[in-house]
N, C-alpha and C positions, 0 to 999 in steps of 0.2 A: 759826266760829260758837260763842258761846258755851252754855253748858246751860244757861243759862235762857232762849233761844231754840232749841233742838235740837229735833227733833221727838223727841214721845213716839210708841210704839209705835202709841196708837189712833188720831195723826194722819199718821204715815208712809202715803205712797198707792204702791199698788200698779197696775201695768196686768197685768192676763192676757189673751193674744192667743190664741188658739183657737180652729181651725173647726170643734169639735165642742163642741155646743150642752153636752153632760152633761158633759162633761169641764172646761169652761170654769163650768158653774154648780154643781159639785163644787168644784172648785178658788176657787172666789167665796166659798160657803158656811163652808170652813171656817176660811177665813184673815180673812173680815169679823166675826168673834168680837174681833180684837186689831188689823186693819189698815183701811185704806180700799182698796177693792177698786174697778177699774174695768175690764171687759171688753170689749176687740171680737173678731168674728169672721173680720174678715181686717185682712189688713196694713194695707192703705189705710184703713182705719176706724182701726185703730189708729196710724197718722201724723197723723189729722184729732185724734183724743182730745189726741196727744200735745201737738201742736202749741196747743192750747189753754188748758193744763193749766199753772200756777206751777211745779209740780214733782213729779216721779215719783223713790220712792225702792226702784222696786224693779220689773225689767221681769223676766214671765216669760213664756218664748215659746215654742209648737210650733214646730219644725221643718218638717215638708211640710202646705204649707197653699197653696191655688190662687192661682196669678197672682205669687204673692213668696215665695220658703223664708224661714225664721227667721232663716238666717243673714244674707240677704239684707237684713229688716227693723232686723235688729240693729247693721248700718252705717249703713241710711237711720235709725234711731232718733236714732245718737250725733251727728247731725247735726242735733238738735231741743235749744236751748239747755235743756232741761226735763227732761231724759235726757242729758243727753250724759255724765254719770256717776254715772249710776244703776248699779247691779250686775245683771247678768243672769244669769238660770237657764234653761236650756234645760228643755221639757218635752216628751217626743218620744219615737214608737217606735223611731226609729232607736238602732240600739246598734251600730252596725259602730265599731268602735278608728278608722278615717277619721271619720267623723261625729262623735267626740268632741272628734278632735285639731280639728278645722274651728271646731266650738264652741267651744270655749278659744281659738281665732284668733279668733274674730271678738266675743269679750269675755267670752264665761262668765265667771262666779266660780262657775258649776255648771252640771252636765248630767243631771239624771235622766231615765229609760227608761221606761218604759210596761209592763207597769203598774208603777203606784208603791201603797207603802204613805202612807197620811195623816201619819203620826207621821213617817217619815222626809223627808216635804215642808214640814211644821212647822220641825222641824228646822234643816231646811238653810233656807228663809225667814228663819228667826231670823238663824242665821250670817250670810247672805249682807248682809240689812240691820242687820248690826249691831245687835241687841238684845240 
């Protein structure tokens, strides 16, 4: 691609998968300041988004969420020509050294913990899509 077709920062689209309603409209709020945000609250909602969608540049997903874990979504995602290389960030209570190594298998380019600080979600957002 070249840069004069590259996404800029305020048109790069974001998904955040979350079944927690605050945590998903925290994470919406601060990141639609510089990105395009779009949220569902389970998996399935979030394969229907995807599937719809020209293109996702940047998947962030809880981990235990009812009916499909993250890591789960995060195989059925790279099966969606619109994601299939997008970068993923885990967002998730789990912090067990298992639950991270699992998350870098199944495509992390990050894993943050619960709670998170904003600045450091900022942060690694930037890194992971490339701003």
């Amino acid at each position: 691609m070249s840069s004069a077709t590259a996404p800029t920062s305020s048109t790069r689209r974001i998904l955040v998968v979350d079944d927690e309603a605050a945590i998903r409209t925290m994470v919406a709020r601060v990141l639609s300041a510089q990105y395009q945000v779009t949220t569902a609250s389970t998996p399935h909602e979030a394969l229907a988004i995807a599937a719809q969608l020209e293109r996702l540049d940047l998947l962030i997903l809880d981990v235990m969420m009812p009916g499909m874990d993250g890591f789960e979504l995060a195989k059925q995602l790279r099966l969606i020509p619109s994601c299939a290389k997008a970068p993923i960030v885990f967002l998730t209570a789990r912090d067990a050294a298992g639950d991270k190594i699992k998350g870098i298998q199944a495509g992390a380019r990050n894993y943050i913990t619960k709670p998170f600080s904003i600045d450091d979600l900022k942060a690694r957002v930037k890194k992971a899509i490339g701003d």
